[in-house]
BAKOLLUM-414626 format. One record per residue (C-alpha): residue number from 1; residue in one letter; x, y, z. Coordinates in nm, 4 decimals, m for minus. Layout:
BEGIN
<marba><i>NUM</i><aa>A</aa><X>X</X><Y>Y</Y><Z>Z</Z></marba>
...
END
This chain:
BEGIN
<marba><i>1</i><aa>X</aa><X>15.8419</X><Y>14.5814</Y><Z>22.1672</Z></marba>
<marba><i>2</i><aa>X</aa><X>15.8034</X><Y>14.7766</Y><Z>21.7953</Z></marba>
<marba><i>3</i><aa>X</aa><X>15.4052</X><Y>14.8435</Y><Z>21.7745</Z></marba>
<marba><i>4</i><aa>X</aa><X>15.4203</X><Y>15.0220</Y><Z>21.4169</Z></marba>
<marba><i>5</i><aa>X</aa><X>15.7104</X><Y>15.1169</Y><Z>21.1764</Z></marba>
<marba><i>6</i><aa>X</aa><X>15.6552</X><Y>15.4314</Y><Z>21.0270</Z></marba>
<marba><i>7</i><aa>X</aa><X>15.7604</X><Y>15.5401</Y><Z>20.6533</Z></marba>
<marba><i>8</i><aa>X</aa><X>15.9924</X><Y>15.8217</Y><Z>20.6469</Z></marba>
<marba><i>9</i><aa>X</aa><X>15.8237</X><Y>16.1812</Y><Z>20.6690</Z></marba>
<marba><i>10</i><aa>X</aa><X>15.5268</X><Y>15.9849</Y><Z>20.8464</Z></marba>
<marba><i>11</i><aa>X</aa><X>15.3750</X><Y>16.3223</Y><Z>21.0485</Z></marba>
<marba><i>12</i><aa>X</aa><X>15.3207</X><Y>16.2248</Y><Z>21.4114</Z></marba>
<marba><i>13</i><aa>X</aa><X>15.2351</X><Y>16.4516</Y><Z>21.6581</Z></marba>
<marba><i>14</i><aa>X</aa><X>15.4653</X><Y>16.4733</Y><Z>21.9737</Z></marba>
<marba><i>15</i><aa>X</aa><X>15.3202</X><Y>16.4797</Y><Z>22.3036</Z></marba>
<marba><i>16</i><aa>X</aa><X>15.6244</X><Y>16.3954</Y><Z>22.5602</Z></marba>
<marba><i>17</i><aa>X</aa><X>16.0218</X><Y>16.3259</Y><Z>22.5913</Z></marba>
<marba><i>18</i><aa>X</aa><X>16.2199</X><Y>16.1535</Y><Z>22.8087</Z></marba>
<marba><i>19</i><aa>X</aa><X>16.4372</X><Y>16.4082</Y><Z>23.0533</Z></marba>
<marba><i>20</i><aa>X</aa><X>16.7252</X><Y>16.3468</Y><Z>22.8301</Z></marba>
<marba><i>21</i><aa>X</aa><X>16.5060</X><Y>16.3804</Y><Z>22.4535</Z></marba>
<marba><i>22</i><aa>X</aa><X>16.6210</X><Y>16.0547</Y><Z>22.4071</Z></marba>
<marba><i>23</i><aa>X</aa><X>16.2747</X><Y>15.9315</Y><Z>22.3510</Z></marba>
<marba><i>24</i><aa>X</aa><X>15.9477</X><Y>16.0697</Y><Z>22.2269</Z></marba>
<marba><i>25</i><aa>X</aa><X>15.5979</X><Y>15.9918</Y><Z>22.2802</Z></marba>
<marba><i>26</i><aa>X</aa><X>15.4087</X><Y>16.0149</Y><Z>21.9753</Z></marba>
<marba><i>27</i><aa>X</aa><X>15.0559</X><Y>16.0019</Y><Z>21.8423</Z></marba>
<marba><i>28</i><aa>X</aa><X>14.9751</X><Y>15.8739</Y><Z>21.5172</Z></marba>
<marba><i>29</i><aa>X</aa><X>14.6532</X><Y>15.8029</Y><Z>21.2780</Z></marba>
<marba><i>30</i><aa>X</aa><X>14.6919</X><Y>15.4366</Y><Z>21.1478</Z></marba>
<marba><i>31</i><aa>X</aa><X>14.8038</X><Y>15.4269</Y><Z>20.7464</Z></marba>
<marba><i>32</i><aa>X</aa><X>14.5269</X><Y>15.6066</Y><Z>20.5404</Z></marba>
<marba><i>33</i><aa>X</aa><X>14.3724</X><Y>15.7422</Y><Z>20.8482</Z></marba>
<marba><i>34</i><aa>X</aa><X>14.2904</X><Y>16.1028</Y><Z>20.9557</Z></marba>
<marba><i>35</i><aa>X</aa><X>14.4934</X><Y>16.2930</Y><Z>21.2223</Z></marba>
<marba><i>36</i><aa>X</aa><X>14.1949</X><Y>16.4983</Y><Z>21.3080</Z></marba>
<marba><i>37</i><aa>X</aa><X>14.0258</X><Y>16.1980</Y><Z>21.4294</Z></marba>
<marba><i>38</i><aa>X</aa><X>14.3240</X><Y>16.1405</Y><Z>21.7191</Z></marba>
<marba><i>39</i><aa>X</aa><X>14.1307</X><Y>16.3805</Y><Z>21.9677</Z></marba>
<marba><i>40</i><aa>X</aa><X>14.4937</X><Y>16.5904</Y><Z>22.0635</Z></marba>
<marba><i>41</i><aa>X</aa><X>14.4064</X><Y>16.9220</Y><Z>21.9551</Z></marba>
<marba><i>42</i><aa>X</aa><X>14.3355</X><Y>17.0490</Y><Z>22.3393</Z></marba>
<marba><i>43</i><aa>X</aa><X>14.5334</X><Y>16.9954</Y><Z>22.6442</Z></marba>
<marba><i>44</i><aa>X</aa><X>14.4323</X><Y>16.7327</Y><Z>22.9829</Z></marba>
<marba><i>45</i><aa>X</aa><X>14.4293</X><Y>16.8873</Y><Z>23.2889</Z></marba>
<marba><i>46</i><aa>X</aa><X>14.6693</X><Y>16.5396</Y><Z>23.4267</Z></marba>
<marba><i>47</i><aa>X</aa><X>14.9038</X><Y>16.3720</Y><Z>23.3049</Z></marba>
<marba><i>48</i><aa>X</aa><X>14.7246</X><Y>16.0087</Y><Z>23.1852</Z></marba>
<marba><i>49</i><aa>X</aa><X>14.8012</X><Y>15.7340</Y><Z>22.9166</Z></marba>
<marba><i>50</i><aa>X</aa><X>14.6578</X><Y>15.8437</Y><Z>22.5377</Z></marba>
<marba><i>51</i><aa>X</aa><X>14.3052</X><Y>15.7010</Y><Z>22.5399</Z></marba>
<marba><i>52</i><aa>X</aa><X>14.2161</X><Y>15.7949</Y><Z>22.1645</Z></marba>
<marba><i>53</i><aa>X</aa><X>14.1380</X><Y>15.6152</Y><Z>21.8588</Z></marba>
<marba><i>54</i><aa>X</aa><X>14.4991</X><Y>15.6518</Y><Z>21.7338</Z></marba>
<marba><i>55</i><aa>X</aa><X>14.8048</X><Y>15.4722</Y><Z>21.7594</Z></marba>
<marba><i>56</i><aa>X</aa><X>15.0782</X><Y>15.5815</Y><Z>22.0173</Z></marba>
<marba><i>57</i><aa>X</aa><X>15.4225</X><Y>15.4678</Y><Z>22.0723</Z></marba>
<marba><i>58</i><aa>X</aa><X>15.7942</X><Y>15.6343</Y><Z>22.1432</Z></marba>
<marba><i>59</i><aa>X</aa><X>16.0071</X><Y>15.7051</Y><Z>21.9115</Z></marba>
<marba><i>60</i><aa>X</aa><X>16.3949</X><Y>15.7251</Y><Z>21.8971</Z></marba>
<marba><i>61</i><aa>X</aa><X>16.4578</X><Y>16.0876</Y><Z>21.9675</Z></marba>
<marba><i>62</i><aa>X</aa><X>16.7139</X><Y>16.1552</Y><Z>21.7030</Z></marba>
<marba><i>63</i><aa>X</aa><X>16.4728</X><Y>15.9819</Y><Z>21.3845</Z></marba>
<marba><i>64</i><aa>X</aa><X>16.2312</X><Y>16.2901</Y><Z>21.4696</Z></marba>
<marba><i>65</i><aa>X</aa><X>16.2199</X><Y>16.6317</Y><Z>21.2292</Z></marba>
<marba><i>66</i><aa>X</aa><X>16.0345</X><Y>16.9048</Y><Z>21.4391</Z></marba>
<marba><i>67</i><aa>X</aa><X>15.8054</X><Y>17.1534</Y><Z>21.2266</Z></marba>
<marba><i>68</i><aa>X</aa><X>15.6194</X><Y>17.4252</Y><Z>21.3343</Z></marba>
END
């Protein structure tokens, strides 16, 4: 099921991968909103489902550009 599409360079912020990289799961702000606001900026202590105010998804692991 395709949540959101993303425009090219969209920044998303990568927070898992399948064993194989395959597939990653990414945060997201919604169009015109602020990354800040996604509350990812410090680590859980477990593993859990994203509970933020952002979107969140997986994504195709060779359609993703890593920067540092």
């Amino acid at each position: 099921m395709i949540k959101a599409k993303l425009a090219g360079g969209a920044p998303v912020s990568l927070c898992e991968a399948s064993d194989d990289d395959a597939w990653f799961g990414v945060i997201f702000p919604a169009p015109g909103g602020d990354a800040s606001l996604c509350g990812i900026g410090r680590p859980v202590r477990t593993a859990r489902e994203y509970q933020g105010p952002c979107r969140w998804g997986w994504i195709k692991g060779g359609t993703v550009e890593l920067a540092g």
